[in-house]
PLY file of the C-alpha trace (Angstrom):
ply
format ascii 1.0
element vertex 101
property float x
property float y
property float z
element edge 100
property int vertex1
property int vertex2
end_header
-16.52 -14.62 8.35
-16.15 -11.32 6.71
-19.22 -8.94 5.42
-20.71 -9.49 2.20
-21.19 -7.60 -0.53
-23.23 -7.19 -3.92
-20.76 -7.53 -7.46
-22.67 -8.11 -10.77
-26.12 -8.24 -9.15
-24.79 -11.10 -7.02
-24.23 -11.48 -3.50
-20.70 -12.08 -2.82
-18.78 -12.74 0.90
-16.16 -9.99 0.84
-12.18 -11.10 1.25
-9.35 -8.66 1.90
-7.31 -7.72 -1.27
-3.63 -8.14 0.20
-1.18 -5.76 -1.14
1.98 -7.15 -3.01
4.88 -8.48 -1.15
8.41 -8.79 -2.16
10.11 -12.14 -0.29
13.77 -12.84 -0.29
14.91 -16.08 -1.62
15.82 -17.07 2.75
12.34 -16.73 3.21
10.34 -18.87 1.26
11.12 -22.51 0.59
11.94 -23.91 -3.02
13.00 -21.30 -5.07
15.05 -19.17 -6.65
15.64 -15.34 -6.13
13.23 -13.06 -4.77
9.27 -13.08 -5.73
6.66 -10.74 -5.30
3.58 -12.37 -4.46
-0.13 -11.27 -3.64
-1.00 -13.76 -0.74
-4.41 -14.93 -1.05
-4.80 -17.66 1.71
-1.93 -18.66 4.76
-2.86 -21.58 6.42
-2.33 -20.93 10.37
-3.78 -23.58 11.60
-0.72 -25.92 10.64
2.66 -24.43 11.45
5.84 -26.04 9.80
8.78 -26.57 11.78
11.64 -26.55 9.44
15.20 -25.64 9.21
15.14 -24.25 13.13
12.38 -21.82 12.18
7.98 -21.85 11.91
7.15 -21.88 8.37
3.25 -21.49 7.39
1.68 -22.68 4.05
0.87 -19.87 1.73
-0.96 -19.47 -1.41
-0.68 -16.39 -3.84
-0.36 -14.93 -7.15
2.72 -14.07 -8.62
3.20 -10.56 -9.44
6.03 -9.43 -11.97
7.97 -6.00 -11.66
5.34 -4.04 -14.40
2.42 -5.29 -11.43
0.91 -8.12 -14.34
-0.47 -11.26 -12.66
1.13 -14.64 -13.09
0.75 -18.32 -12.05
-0.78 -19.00 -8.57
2.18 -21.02 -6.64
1.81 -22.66 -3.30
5.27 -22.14 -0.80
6.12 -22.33 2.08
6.81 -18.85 3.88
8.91 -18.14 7.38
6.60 -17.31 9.51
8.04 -14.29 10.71
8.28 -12.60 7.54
4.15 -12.75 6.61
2.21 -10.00 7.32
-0.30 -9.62 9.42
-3.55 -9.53 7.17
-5.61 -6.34 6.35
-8.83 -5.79 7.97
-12.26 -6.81 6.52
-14.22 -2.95 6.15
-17.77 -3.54 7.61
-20.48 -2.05 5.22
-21.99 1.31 6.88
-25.54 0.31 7.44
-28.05 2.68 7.35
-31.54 2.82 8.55
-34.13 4.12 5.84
-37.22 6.13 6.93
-39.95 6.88 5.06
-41.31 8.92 8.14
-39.68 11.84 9.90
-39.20 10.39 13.44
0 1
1 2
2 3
3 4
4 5
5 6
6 7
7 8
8 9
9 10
10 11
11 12
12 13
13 14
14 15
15 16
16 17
17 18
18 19
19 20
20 21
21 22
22 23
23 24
24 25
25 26
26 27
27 28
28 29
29 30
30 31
31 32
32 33
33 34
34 35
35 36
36 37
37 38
38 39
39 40
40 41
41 42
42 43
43 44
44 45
45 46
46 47
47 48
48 49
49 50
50 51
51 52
52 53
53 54
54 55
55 56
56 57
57 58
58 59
59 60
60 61
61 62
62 63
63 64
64 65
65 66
66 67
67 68
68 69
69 70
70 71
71 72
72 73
73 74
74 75
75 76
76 77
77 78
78 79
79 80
80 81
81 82
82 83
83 84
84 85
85 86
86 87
87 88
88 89
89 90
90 91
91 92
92 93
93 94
94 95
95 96
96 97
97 98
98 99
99 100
């Protein structure tokens, strides 16, 4: 569970923002070319054996070369080519006085 956070006077959980990746056409399943993607969820519970190799479940947003958002597409990804995901940042907390200790 990661921190939360407030967005438009609403109390949001926060999620990692992954950066873009570019994978070759070898290592994602049913398609054609490269595509740069911005994973949003990889389902690691349920590795894929296929074609000699672990394959995990992904789910991103393709990005085009000029960085615009596209469709959100659902592939499967070798596992050895996803990257590890980025850390949640934990909110400094701070204690307010209204007393000098």
């Amino acid at each position: 569970m990661s921190a939360p956070r407030i967005r438009d006077d609403r109390l949001r959980p926060s999620t990692p923002l992954w950066p873009v990746y570019e994978f070759a056409e070898a290592d994602y399943c049913y398609g054609v070319g490269s595509i740069r993607l911005r994973v949003t969820r990889v389902d690691r519970s349920k590795p894929i054996p296929h074609d000699g190799d672990t394959w995990f479940g992904v789910r991103g947003v393709v990005v085009d070369r000029a960085g615009h958002a596209g469709e959100v597409r659902e592939m499967l990804i070798r596992a050895g080519r996803l990257p590890v995901p980025p850390a949640c940042k934990r909110p400094r907390l701070r204690v307010l006085r209204s007393a000098p200790v």
